[in-house]
LUMPA-234941 format. One line per field, with one value per residue: residue in one letter; residue number from 1; x, y, z of N, C-alpha, C in turn; chain. Coordinates in pm, 1 decimal. Example, Ala and Ser with C-alpha at 12.3 -4.5 7.8 and 13.67 -1.06 7.14 Angstrom:
BEGIN
code: c(A, S)
pos: c(1, 2)
nxx: c(1319.0, 1285.0)
nyy: c(-569.0, -225.0)
nzz: c(780.0, 708.0)
caxx: c(1230.0, 1367.0)
cayy: c(-450.0, -106.0)
cazz: c(780.0, 714.0)
cxx: c(1320.0, 1290.0)
cyy: c(-330.0, 3.0)
czz: c(780.0, 787.0)
unit: c(A, A)
***
This chain:
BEGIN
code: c(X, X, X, X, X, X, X, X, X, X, X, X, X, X, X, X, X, X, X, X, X, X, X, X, X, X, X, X, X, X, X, X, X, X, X, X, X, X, X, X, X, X, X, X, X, X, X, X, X, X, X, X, X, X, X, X, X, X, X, X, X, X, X, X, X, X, X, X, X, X, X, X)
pos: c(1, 2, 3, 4, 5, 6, 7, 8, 9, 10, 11, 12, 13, 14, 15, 16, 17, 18, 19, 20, 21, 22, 23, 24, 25, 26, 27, 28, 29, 30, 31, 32, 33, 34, 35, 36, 37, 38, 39, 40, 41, 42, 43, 44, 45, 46, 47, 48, 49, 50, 51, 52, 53, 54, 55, 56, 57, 58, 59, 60, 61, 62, 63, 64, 65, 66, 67, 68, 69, 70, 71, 72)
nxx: c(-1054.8, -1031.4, -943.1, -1074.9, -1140.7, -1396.7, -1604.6, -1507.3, -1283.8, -1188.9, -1049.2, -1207.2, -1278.8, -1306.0, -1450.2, -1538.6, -1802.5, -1844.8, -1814.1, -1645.6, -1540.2, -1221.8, -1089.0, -1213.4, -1191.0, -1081.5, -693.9, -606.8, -759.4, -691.5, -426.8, -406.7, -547.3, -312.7, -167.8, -257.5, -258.3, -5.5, 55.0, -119.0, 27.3, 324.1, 237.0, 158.7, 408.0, 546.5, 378.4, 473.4, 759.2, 773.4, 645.2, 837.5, 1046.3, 907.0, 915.1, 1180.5, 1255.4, 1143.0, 1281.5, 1547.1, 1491.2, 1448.0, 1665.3, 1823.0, 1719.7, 1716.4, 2035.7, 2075.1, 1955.5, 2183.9, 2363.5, 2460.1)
nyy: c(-443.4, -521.9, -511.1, -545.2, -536.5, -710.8, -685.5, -869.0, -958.6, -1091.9, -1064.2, -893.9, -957.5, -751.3, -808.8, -686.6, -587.2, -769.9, -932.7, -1107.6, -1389.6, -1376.0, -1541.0, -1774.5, -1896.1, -2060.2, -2243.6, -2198.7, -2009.0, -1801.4, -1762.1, -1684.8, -1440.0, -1279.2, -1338.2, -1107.4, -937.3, -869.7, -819.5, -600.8, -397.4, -420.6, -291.7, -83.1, 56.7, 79.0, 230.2, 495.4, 516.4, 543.6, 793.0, 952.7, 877.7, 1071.0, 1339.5, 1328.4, 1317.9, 1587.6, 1778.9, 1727.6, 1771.4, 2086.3, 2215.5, 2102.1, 2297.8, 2506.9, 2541.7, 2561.2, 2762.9, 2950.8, 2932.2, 3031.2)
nzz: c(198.5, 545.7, 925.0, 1167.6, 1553.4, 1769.0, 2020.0, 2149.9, 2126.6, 1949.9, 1619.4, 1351.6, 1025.6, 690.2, 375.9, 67.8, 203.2, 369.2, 697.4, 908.6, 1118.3, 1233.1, 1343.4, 1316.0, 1042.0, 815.5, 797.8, 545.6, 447.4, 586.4, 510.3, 271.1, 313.7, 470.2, 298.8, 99.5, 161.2, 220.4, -34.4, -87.9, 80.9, -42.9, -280.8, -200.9, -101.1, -373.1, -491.7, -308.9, -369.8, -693.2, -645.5, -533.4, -717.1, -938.2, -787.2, -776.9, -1028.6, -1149.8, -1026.2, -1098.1, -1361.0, -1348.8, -1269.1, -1472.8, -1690.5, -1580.0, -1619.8, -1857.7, -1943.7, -1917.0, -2093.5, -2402.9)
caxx: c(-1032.3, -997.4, -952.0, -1112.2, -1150.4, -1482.3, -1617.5, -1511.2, -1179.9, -1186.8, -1057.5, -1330.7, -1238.3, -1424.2, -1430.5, -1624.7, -1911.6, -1923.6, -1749.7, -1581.4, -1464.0, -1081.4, -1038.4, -1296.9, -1152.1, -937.2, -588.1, -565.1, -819.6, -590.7, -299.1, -443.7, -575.0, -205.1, -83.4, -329.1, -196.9, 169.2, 48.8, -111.4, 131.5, 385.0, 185.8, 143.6, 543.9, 598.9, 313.2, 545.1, 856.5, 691.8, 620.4, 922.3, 1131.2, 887.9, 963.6, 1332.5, 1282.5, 1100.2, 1365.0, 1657.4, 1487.1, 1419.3, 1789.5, 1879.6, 1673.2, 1795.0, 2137.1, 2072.7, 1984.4, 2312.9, 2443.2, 2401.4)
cayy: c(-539.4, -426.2, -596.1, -475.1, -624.0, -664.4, -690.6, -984.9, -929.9, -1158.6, -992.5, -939.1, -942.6, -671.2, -804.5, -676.6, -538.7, -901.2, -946.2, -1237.7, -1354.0, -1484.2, -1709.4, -1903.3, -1916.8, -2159.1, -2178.0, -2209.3, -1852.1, -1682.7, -1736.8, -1593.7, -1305.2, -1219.2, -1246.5, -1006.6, -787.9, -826.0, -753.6, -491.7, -350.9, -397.3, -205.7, 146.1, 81.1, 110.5, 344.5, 568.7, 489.1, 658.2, 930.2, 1006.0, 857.3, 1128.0, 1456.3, 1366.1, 1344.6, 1681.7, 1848.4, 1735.2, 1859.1, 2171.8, 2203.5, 2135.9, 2376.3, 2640.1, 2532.8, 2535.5, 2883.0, 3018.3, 2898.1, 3103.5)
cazz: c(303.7, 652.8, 1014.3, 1287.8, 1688.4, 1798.5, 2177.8, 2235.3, 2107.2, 1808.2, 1488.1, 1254.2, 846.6, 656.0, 288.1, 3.9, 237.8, 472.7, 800.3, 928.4, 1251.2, 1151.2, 1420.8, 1265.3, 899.3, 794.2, 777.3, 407.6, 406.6, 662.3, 434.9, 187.2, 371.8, 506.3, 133.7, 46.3, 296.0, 174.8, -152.7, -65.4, 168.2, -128.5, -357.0, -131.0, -81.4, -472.2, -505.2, -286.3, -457.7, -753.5, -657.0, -492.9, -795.7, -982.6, -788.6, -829.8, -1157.9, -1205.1, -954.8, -1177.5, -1515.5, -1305.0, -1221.2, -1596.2, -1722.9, -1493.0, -1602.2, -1975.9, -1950.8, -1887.0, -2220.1, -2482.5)
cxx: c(-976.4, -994.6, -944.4, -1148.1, -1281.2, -1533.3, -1534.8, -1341.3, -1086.7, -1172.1, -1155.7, -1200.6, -1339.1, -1381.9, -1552.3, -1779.2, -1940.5, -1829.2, -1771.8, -1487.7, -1348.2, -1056.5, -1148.7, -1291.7, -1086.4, -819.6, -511.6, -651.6, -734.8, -466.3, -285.3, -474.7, -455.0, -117.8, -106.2, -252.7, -78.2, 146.6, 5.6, -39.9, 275.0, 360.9, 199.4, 328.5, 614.7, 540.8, 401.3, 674.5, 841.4, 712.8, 760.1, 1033.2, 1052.2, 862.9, 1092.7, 1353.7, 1296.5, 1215.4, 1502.0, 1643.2, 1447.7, 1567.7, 1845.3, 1837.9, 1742.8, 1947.5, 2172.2, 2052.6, 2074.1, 2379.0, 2391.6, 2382.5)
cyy: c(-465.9, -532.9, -514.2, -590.5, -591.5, -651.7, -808.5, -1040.7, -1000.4, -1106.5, -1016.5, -896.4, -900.8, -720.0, -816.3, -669.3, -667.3, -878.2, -1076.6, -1246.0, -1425.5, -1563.4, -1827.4, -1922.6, -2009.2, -2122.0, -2153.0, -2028.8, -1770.3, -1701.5, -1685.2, -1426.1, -1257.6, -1220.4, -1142.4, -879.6, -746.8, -765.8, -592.0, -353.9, -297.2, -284.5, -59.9, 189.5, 106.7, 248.5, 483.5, 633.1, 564.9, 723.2, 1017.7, 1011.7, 1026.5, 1291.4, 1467.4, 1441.9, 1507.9, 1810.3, 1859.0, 1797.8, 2016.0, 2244.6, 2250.1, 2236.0, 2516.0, 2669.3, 2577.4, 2678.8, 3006.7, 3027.8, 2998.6, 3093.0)
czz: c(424.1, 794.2, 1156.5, 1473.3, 1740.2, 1954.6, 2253.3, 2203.4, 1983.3, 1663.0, 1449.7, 1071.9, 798.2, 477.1, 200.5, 85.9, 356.6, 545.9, 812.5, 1052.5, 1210.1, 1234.1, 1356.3, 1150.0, 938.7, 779.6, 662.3, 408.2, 517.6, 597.2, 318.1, 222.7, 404.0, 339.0, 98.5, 94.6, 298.4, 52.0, -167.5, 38.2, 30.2, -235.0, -288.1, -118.3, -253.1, -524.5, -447.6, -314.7, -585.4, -724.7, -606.7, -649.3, -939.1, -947.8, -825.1, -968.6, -1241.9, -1175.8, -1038.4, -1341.6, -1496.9, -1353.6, -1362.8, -1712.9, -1685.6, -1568.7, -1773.9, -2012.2, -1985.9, -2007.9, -2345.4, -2612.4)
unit: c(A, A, A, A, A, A, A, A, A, A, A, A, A, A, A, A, A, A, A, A, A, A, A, A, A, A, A, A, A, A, A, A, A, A, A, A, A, A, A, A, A, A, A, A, A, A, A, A, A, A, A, A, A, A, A, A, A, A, A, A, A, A, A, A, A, A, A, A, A, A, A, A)
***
């Protein structure tokens, strides 16, 4: 799903291969379409979360490794 402006300055809605001019949806399908868009908005913000929560991770068993060393 994607939303692009066309000449005439009318968002278009790119979904599943069709376009759509959104001023001419309804306002029950444009409230859907902006969920979508939180949802997926939400999603790339956990997706990132991840990954971050999984260098920490690797950085601190790095760390304890290093540390575990020492011991004899």
């Amino acid at each position: 799903m994607n939303e692009n402006t066309n000449d005439s300055g009318n968002p278009v809605l790119t979904f599943e291969g069709k376009k759509y001019l959104i001023n001419e949806l309804s306002k029950e399908i444009k409230e859907s379409v902006k969920a979508l868009q939180i949802a997926e908005t939400q999603l790339k913000m956990h997706e990132d979360t991840f990954k971050l929560l999984s260098i920490s991770r690797n950085t601190l068993a790095n760390q304890l490794r290093e540390k575990l060393k020492n011991i004899a």
